[in-house]
C-alpha positions in Angstrom: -2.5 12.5 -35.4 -4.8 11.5 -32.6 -4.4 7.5 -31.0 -8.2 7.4 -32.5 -7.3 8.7 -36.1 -4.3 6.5 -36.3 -6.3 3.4 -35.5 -8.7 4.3 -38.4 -6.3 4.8 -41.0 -4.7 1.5 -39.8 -8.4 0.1 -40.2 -8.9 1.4 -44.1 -5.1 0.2 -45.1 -6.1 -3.2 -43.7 -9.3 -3.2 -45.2 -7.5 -2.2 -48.5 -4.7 -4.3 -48.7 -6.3 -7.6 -47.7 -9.1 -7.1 -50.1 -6.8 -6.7 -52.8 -4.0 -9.4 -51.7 -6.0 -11.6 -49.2 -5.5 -12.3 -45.4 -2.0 -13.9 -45.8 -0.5 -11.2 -47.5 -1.3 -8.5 -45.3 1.9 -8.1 -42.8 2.0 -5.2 -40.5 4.7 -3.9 -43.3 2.4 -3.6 -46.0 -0.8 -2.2 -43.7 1.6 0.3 -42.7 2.9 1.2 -46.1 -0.8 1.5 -47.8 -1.2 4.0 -44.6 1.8 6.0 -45.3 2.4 5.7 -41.9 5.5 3.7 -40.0 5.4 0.3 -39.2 6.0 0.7 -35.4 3.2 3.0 -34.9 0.5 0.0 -35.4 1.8 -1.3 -32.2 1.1 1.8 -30.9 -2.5 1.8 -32.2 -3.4 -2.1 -31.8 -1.7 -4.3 -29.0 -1.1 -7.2 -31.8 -2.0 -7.6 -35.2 -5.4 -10.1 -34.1 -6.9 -7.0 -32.5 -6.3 -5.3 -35.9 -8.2 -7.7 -37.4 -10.7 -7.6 -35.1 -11.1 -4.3 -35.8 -11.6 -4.7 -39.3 -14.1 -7.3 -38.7 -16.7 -4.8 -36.8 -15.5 -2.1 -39.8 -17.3 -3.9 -42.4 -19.9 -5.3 -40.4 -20.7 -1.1 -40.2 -20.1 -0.7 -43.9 -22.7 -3.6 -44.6 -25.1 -1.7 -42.0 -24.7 1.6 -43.5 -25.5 -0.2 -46.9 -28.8 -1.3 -45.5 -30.2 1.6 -43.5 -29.3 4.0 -47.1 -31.1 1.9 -48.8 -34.0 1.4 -47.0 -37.2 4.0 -46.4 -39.0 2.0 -43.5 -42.4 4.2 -44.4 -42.7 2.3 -48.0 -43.7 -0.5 -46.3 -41.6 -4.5 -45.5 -42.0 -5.7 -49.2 -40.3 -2.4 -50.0 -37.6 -2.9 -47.0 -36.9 -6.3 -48.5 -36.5 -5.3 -52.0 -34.5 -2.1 -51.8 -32.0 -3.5 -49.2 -31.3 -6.7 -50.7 -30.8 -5.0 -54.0 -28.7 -2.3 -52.5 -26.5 -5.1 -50.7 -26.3 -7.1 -53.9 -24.8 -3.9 -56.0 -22.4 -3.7 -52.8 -21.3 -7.4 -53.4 -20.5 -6.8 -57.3 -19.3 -3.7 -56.6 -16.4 -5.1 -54.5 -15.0 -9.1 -55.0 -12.0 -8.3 -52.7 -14.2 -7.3 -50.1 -16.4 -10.1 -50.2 -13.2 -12.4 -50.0 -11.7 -10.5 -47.1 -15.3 -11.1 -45.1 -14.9 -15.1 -45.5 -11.3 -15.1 -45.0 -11.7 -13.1 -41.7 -14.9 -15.4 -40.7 -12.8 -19.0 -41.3 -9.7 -17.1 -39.4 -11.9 -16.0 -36.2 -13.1 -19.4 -36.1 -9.6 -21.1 -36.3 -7.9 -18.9 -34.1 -8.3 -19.9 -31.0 -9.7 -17.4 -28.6 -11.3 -15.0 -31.4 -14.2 -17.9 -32.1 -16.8 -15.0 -30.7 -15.4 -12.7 -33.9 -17.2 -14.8 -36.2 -20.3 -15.0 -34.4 -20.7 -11.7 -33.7 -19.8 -11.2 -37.2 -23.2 -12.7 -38.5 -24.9 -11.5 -35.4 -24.6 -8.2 -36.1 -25.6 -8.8 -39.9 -28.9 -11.0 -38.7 -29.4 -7.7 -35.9 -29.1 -5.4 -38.3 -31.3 -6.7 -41.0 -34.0 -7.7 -38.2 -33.8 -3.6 -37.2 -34.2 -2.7 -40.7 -37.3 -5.1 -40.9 -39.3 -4.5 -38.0 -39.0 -0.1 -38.7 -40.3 -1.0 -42.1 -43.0 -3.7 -40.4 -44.1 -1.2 -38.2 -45.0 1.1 -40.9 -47.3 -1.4 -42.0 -51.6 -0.3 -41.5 -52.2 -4.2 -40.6 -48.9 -5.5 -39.9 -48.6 -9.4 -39.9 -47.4 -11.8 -37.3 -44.5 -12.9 -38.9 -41.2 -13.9 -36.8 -38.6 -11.0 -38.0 -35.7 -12.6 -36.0 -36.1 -15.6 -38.6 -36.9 -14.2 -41.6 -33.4 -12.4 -41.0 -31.8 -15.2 -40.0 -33.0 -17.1 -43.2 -32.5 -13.6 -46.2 -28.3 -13.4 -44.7 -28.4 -17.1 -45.1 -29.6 -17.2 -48.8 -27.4 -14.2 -49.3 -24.6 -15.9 -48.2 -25.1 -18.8 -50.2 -25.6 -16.2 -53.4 -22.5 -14.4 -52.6 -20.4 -17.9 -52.5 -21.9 -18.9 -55.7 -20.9 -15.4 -57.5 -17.7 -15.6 -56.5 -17.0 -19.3 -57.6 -18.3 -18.5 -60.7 -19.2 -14.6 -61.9 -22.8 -15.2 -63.4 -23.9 -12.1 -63.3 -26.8 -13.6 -64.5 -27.5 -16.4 -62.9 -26.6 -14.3 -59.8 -29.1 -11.8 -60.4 -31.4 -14.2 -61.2 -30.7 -16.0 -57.4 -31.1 -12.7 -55.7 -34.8 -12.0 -57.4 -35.9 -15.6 -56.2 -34.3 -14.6 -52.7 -36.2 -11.4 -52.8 -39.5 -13.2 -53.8 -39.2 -15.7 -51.3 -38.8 -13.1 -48.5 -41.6 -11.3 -49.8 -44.1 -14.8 -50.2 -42.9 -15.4 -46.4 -43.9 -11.7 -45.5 -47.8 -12.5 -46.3 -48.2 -9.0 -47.2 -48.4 -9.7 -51.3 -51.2 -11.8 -50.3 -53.5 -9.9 -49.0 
């Protein structure tokens, strides 16, 4: 197995065993053991078990981007972006409460641990980036497109998401949730200024 291929499946046992057993629990021992692979060769793959992690950190900051750019068609338009990606998002959320865990748990630890502080910024960075990409391809689809700042509307939609996703997981409304979410999405639609033309 290639150096590359190693470091993946390393990547995807992390990603599985912390989302099912949290941060603390996931030694080099078990990472290795959900990867069917020895526990020595992660040393080979990662320099230390922080680089793992940060690893994992920019893997689900991909799966989140992937999630978005599926979902959205940027030639129906922004109110269209903004619907179908936050919905999309949200069904990745339900779909997954060990995963959203493992993304706080990874945020509070990069911003803890001392010299991994930039993990966590670049964490929501890339989430802000890539909603503000997602945006502006849909904006620019738009026959009279509004002036509108994109880089804070993004900036705003994964802070209220955020907030959602905090909320779900303290308490499981599904309904209340989903009722958070629709307000989110009519919010960012109301600041669009496209449903009132």
């Amino acid at each position: 197995m290639s150096a590359e291929a190693r470091r993946e499946q390393f990547i995807a046992a992390a990603i599985e065993v912390m989302s099912a057993r949290g941060l603390e629990h996931a030694t080099t021992r078990s990472i290795a053991t959900q990867a069917g692979a020895p526990q020595a060769a992660i040393h080979y793959a990662f320099r230390a078990k922080n680089e793992l992690l940060a690893a994992v950190i920019m893997e689900v900051g991909t799966q989140v981007e992937r999630v978005l750019r599926d979902a959205v068609q940027p030639e129906r338009g922004l109110i269209a972006a903004v619907r179908d990606g936050l919905n999309a998002y949200w069904d990745h959320v339900v779909g997954d409460d060990g995963l959203q865990l493992l993304q706080y748990e990874l945020t509070i630890f990069s911003r803890r641990t001392p010299g991994y502080e930039w993990l966590a910024e670049a964490q929501y960075a890339r989430y802000v980036a890539v909603v503000e990409e997602v945006f502006g391809a849909a904006l620019a689809h738009e026959p009279d497109p509004p002036a509108i700042d994109l880089a804070a509307l993004s900036r705003f939609m994964v802070a209220v998401v955020d907030g959602l996703i905090i909320q779900y997981q303290v308490n499981h409304d599904a309904v209340r949730s989903r009722a958070g979410l629709d307000l989110a999405i009519r919010t960012a639609t109301l600041l669009t200024g496209l449903d009132s033309r």
